[in-house]
C-alpha positions in Angstrom: -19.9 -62.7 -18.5 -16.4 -63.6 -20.0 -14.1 -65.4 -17.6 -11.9 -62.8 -17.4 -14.9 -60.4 -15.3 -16.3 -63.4 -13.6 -12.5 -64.1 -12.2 -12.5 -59.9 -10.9 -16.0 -60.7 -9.4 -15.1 -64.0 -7.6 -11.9 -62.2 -6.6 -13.7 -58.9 -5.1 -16.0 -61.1 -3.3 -13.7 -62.7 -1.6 -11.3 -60.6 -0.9 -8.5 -61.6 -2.7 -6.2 -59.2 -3.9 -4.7 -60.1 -7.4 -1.5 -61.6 -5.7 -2.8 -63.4 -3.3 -4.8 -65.1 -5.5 -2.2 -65.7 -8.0 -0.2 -67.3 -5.4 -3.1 -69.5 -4.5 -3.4 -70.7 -8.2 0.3 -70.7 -8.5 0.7 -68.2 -11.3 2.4 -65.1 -11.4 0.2 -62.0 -10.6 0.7 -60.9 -14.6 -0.5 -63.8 -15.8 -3.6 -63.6 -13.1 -3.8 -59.3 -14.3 -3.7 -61.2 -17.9 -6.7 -63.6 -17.3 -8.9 -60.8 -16.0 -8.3 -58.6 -18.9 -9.2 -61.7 -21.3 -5.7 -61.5 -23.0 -5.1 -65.1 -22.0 -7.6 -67.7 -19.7 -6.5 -70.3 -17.4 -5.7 -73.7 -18.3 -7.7 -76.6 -17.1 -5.8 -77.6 -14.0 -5.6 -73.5 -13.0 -9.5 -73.4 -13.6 -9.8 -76.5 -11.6 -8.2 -74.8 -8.5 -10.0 -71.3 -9.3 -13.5 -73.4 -8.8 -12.4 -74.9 -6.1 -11.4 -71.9 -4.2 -14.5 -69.7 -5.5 -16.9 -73.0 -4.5 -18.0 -73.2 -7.9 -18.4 -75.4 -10.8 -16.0 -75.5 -13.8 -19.2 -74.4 -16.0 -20.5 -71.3 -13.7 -16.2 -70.1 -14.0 -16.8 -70.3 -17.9 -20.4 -68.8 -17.5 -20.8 -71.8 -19.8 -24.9 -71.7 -20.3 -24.7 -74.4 -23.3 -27.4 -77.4 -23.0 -26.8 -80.5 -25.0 -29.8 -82.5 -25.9 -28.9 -85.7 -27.1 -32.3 -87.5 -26.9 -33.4 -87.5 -30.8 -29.7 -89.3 -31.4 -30.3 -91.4 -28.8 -33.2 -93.3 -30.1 -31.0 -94.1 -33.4 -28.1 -95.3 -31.0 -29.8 -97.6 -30.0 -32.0 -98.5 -33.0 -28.6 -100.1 -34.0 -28.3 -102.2 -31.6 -31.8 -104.1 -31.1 -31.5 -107.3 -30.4 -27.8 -107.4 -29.3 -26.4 -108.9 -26.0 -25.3 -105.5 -24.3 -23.8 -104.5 -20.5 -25.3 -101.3 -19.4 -24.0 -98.8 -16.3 -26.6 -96.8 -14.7 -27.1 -93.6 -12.9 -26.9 -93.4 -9.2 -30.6 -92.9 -9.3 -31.4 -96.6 -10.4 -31.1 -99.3 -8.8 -32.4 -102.8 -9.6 -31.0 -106.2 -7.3 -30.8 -107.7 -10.6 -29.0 -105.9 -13.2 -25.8 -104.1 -13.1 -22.5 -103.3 -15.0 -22.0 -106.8 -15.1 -25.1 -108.5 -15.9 -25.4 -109.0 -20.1 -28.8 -108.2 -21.3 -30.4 -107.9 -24.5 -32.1 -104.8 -25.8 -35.3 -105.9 -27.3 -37.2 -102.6 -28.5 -36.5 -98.7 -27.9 -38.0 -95.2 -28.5 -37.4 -91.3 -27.5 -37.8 -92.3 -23.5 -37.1 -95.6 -22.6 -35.5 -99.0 -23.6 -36.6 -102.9 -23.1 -34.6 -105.4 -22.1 -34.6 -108.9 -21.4 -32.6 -110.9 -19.0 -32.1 -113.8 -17.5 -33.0 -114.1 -13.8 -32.2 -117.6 -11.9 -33.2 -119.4 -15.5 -36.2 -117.2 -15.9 -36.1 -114.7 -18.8 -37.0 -111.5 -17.4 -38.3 -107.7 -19.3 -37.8 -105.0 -17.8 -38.3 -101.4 -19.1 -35.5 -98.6 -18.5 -36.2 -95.0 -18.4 -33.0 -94.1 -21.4 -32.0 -90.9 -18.8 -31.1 -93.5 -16.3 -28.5 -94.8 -18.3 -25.0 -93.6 -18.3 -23.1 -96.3 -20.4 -23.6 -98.8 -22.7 -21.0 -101.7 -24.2 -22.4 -103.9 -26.7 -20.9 -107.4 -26.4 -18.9 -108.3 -29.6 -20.2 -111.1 -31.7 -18.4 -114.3 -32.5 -16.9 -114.0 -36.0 
């Protein structure tokens, strides 16, 4: 559905006539009348408030249905950097007492799923293995030149 019908149908449902909702998004009621015809779309801030006043997601307002599957690049990401000293941020769904943002660790070995790392843990060197989905950011620590 183009964003242009999915606005009418969001509109409908809630009972918003055309310049009521305009004045909501702060847009004239042509430029609303525009949108819905799919002569023009809203830009990102006016999509932002239509979401939030449909109680939907950015993505279900563009009907945007596109998967990205990073996973096979992945693996070569971080083939590139074995056996550097690297600071990793994790998901909400991980939590380990002794890594975090903050704590530098080296990435020994790596395939499709998960990494292996090594730290150091009260001067014990310490391997742990990392499911890759858990991991939202990585910042490899530059090398002395």
């Amino acid at each position: 559905m183009a964003i242009g019908n999915k606005i009418v149908s969001l509109r409908k449902k809630y009972n918003y006539t055309q310049e009521k909702l305009a004045n909501k998004v702060g847009v004239s009621r042509q430029t609303l009348s525009n949108w819905e015809s799919d002569l023009t779309s809203p830009d990102l801030t006016q999509a932002k408030i239509l979401s939030e006043l449909f109680k939907i997601s950015l993505d279900e307002l563009c009907d945007n249905n596109l998967e990205i599957t990073c996973k096979d690049e992945s693996e070569s990401i971080f083939n590139d950097i074995l056996g550097k000293t690297i600071y990793l941020t994790f998901t909400d769904d991980y939590f380990d007492g002794n890594i975090n943002s903050e704590t530098p660790v080296k990435l020994i070995n790596c395939n499709e799923d998960f990494i292996k790392i090594e730290c150091t843990n009260n001067k014990k060197s310490v391997s742990k293995l990392i499911d890759i989905n858990l991991i939202d950011a990585l910042r490899v620590v530059e090398e002395d030149l």
